[in-house]
C-alpha positions as a Python dict, from the first residue, in 0.01 Angstrom:
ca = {
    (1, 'X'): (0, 0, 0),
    (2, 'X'): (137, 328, -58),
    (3, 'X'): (184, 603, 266),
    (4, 'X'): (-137, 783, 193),
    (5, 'X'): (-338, 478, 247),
    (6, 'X'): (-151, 362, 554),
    (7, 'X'): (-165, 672, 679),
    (8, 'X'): (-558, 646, 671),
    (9, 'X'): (-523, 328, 910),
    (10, 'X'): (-346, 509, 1144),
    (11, 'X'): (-508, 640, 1494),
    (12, 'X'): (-578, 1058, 1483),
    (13, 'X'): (-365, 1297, 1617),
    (14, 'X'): (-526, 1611, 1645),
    (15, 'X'): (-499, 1572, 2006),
    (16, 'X'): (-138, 1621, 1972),
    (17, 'X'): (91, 1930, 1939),
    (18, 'X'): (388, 1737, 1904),
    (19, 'X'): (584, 1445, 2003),
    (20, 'X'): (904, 1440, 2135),
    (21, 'X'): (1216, 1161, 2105),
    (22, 'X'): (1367, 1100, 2392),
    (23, 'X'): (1725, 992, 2349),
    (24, 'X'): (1965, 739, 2601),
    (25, 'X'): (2102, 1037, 2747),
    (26, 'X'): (1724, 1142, 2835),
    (27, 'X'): (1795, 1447, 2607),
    (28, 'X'): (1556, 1573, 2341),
    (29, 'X'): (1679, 1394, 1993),
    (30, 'X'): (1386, 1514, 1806),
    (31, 'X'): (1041, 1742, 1793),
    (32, 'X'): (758, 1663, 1540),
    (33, 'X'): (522, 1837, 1539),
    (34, 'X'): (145, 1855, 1442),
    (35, 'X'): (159, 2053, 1102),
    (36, 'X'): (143, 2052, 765),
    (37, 'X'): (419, 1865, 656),
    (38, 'X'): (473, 1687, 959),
    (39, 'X'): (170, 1576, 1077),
    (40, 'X'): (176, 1286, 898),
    (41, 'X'): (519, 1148, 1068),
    (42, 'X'): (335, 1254, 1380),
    (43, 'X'): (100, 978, 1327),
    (44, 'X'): (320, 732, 1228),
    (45, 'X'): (577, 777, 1512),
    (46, 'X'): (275, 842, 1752),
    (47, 'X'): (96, 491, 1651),
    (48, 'X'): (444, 296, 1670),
    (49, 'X'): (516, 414, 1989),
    (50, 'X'): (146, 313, 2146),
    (51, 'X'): (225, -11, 2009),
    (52, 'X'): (581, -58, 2097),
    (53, 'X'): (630, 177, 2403),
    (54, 'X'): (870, 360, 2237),
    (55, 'X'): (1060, 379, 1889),
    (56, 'X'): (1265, 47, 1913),
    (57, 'X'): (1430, -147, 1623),
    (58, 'X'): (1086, -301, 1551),
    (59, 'X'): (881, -11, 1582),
    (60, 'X'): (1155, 117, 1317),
    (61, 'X'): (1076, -153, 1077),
    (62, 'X'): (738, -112, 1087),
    (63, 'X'): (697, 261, 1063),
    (64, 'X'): (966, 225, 741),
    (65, 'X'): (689, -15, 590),
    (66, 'X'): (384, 259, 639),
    (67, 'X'): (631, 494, 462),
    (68, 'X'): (611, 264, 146),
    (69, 'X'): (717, 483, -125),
    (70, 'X'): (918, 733, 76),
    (71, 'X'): (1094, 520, 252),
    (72, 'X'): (1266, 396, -85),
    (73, 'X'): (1316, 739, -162),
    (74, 'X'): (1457, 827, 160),
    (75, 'X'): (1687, 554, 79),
    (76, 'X'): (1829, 661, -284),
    (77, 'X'): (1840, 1032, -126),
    (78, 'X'): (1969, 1012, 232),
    (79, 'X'): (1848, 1377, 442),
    (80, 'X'): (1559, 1461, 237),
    (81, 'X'): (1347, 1253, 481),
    (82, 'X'): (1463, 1312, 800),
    (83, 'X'): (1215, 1118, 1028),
    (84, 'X'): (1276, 820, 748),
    (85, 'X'): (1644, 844, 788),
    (86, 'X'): (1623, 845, 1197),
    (87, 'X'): (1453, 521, 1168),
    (88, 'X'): (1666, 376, 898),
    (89, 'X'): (1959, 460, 1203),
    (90, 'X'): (1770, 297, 1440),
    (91, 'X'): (1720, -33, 1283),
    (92, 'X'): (2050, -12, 1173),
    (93, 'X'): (2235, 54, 1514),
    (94, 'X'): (1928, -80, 1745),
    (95, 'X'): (1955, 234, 1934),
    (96, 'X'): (1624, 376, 1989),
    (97, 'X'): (1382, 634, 2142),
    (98, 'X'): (1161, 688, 2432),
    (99, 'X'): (860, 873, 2289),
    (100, 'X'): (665, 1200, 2528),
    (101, 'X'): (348, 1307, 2335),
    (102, 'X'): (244, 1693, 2383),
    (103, 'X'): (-100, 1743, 2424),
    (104, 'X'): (-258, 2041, 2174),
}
């Protein structure tokens, strides 16, 4: 399925301002935030998180399948998807994040 569809089976986040990534070093890897081009991470990193308690090296995996398309190009054009790319790193190295929603 491409991302717009998986995106569609995704829970809502309109409840959310933002979510944060927590790294190891309990310091603040990452900010996404609810808006327009970013929302749509928001959901996918929100929903993996539910599931997984966090952004782990399966949560990873999983959120790089609902990416379908972009995920290959993320791949053939490393920085022009960052939230992609972080999860590409954390499959690769198995270091993950602990995941703080921010309420709207």
């Amino acid at each position: 399925m491409a991302f717009a569809d998986n995106l569609k089976q995704l829970p809502p986040v309109a409840h959310l301002a933002a979510l944060q990534l927590i790294d190891a070093a309990g310091q603040v890897a990452a900010t996404i935030e609810n808006k327009p081009g970013q929302a749509g991470s928001l959901a996918v990193y929100a929903a993996l998180a539910a599931k997984h308690g966090g952004i782990n090296a399966a949560a990873a995996q999983e959120g790089l399948e609902i990416y379908a398309e972009h995920t290959v190009d993320s791949r053939a054009n490393p920085g022009k998807h960052p939230n992609i790319d972080r999860l590409l790193k954390v499959v690769e190295t198995g270091e993950g994040f602990t995941a703080k929603l921010i309420p709207a």
